[in-house]
C-alpha positions, 0 to 999 in steps of 0.5 A: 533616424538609424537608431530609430530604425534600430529600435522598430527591427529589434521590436520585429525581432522581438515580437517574430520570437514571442510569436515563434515561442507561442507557435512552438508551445502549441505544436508541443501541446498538440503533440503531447495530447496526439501521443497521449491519445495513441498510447491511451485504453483500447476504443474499439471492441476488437481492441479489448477483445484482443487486450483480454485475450492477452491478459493473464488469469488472476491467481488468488493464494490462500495460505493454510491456517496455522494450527500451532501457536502460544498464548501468554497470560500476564498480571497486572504488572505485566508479568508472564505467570503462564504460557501455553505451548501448542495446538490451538483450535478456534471453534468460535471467534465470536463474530456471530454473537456466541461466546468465544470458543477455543480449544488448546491442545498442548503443555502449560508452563506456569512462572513463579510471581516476580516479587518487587526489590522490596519485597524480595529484601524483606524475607 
Protein backbone atom coordinates (compact mmCIF):
# COMPACT_ATOMS: atom_id res chain seq x y z
CA UNK A 1 0.00 0.00 0.00
CA UNK A 2 2.82 2.44 1.21
CA UNK A 3 4.70 1.76 -2.31
CA UNK A 4 1.42 2.42 -3.93
CA UNK A 5 0.87 5.77 -2.45
CA UNK A 6 4.79 6.39 -3.13
CA UNK A 7 4.11 6.09 -6.78
CA UNK A 8 0.82 7.98 -7.34
CA UNK A 9 2.79 11.23 -4.85
CA UNK A 10 5.86 10.79 -7.39
CA UNK A 11 3.61 10.95 -10.35
CA UNK A 12 1.86 14.28 -8.61
CA UNK A 13 5.14 15.34 -8.29
CA UNK A 14 6.05 14.91 -11.56
CA UNK A 15 3.17 15.98 -13.48
CA UNK A 16 3.14 19.60 -10.57
CA UNK A 17 6.94 20.28 -12.45
CA UNK A 18 5.93 19.58 -15.95
CA UNK A 19 3.07 21.85 -15.45
CA UNK A 20 5.25 24.60 -13.53
CA UNK A 21 8.05 23.89 -16.64
CA UNK A 22 4.99 24.73 -19.21
CA UNK A 23 3.73 27.69 -17.06
CA UNK A 24 7.17 29.13 -16.48
CA UNK A 25 8.02 28.77 -20.60
CA UNK A 26 4.80 31.14 -21.28
CA UNK A 27 5.47 33.81 -18.73
CA UNK A 28 8.94 33.83 -20.59
CA UNK A 29 7.40 33.77 -24.00
CA UNK A 30 5.16 36.68 -22.96
CA UNK A 31 7.80 38.57 -21.52
CA UNK A 32 9.91 38.19 -24.56
CA UNK A 33 7.16 39.30 -26.99
CA UNK A 34 6.30 42.51 -24.13
CA UNK A 35 10.03 43.55 -24.38
CA UNK A 36 10.23 43.25 -27.99
CA UNK A 37 7.11 45.25 -28.33
CA UNK A 38 8.70 48.06 -26.10
CA UNK A 39 11.98 48.31 -27.63
CA UNK A 40 10.17 48.01 -31.42
CA UNK A 41 10.02 51.30 -34.27
CA UNK A 42 7.91 54.17 -33.09
CA UNK A 43 3.87 53.88 -33.53
CA UNK A 44 2.34 56.91 -33.20
CA UNK A 45 3.07 60.10 -35.38
CA UNK A 46 4.74 62.15 -32.66
CA UNK A 47 7.05 59.16 -31.86
CA UNK A 48 8.61 59.60 -35.35
CA UNK A 49 8.30 63.16 -35.77
CA UNK A 50 10.55 62.96 -32.57
CA UNK A 51 12.64 60.28 -33.85
CA UNK A 52 13.33 62.42 -37.10
CA UNK A 53 13.99 65.31 -35.08
CA UNK A 54 16.60 63.33 -33.68
CA UNK A 55 18.14 62.02 -36.55
CA UNK A 56 21.41 63.18 -37.82
CA UNK A 57 21.71 64.57 -41.65
CA UNK A 58 23.12 62.29 -44.04
CA UNK A 59 26.51 63.47 -45.66
CA UNK A 60 27.46 61.88 -48.98
CA UNK A 61 31.56 62.66 -49.77
CA UNK A 62 32.42 62.53 -53.37
CA UNK A 63 36.40 62.45 -53.75
CA UNK A 64 37.80 64.59 -56.39
CA UNK A 65 38.71 62.62 -59.57
CA UNK A 66 42.43 61.78 -59.88
CA UNK A 67 44.01 63.27 -62.66
CA UNK A 68 47.55 61.65 -62.84
CA UNK A 69 48.18 58.15 -63.47
CA UNK A 70 50.14 55.59 -65.66
CA UNK A 71 49.22 53.36 -68.61
CA UNK A 72 51.08 50.31 -69.29
CA UNK A 73 51.32 48.46 -72.68
CA UNK A 74 52.25 44.73 -72.84
CA UNK A 75 53.03 42.23 -75.68
CA UNK A 76 51.82 39.18 -76.22
CA UNK A 77 54.19 37.61 -73.85
CA UNK A 78 53.39 40.04 -71.13
CA UNK A 79 56.17 42.01 -71.44
CA UNK A 80 55.94 45.81 -70.76
CA UNK A 81 57.43 47.54 -73.93
CA UNK A 82 55.89 51.11 -73.08
CA UNK A 83 54.60 52.95 -70.11
CA UNK A 84 53.08 56.59 -69.89
CA UNK A 85 53.63 58.68 -66.93
CA UNK A 86 51.40 61.50 -66.51
CA UNK A 87 48.06 63.65 -66.75
CA UNK A 88 45.56 61.76 -67.90
CA UNK A 89 42.22 63.22 -69.46
CA UNK A 90 39.30 61.15 -70.30
CA UNK A 91 37.07 62.98 -72.85
CA UNK A 92 35.00 59.91 -73.69
CA UNK A 93 34.89 56.64 -71.71
CA UNK A 94 32.55 55.42 -74.49
CA UNK A 95 29.40 54.47 -72.30
CA UNK A 96 27.37 56.74 -74.63
CA UNK A 97 28.25 54.73 -77.77
CA UNK A 98 31.24 57.22 -79.16
CA UNK A 99 34.65 55.96 -79.31
CA UNK A 100 36.64 55.96 -76.32
CA UNK A 101 38.59 59.46 -76.12
CA UNK A 102 41.50 60.15 -73.90
CA UNK A 103 44.18 62.47 -73.81
CA UNK A 104 47.59 61.84 -72.10
CA UNK A 105 49.62 64.63 -71.29
CA UNK A 106 52.94 63.45 -69.63
CA UNK A 107 56.48 61.23 -71.03
CA UNK A 108 56.48 58.04 -72.56
CA UNK A 109 59.15 55.57 -71.38
CA UNK A 110 59.72 52.92 -74.15
CA UNK A 111 61.62 49.24 -72.90
CA UNK A 112 63.72 47.16 -75.20
CA UNK A 113 61.70 43.53 -76.38
CA UNK A 114 63.08 40.95 -73.92
CA UNK A 115 64.40 38.22 -76.05
CA UNK A 116 64.02 34.49 -74.56
CA UNK A 117 67.29 32.59 -73.14
CA UNK A 118 67.51 30.98 -76.57
CA UNK A 119 67.48 33.89 -78.20
CA UNK A 120 69.72 35.83 -76.58
CA UNK A 121 72.68 32.62 -76.57
CA UNK A 122 72.48 32.61 -80.36
CA UNK A 123 73.92 36.14 -80.85
Amino acid sequence: MRKRKRQVVKKLIQCAAIIAAGVLAIILFMLAIWYRGKNSEPVTDEQVAVQMQQAEPLVIETPEAATEGSIRVYDYDGCCIYSYYGKIRINSDGKDGKDIDVEAIGYLEGYQEHKGESEAGNE
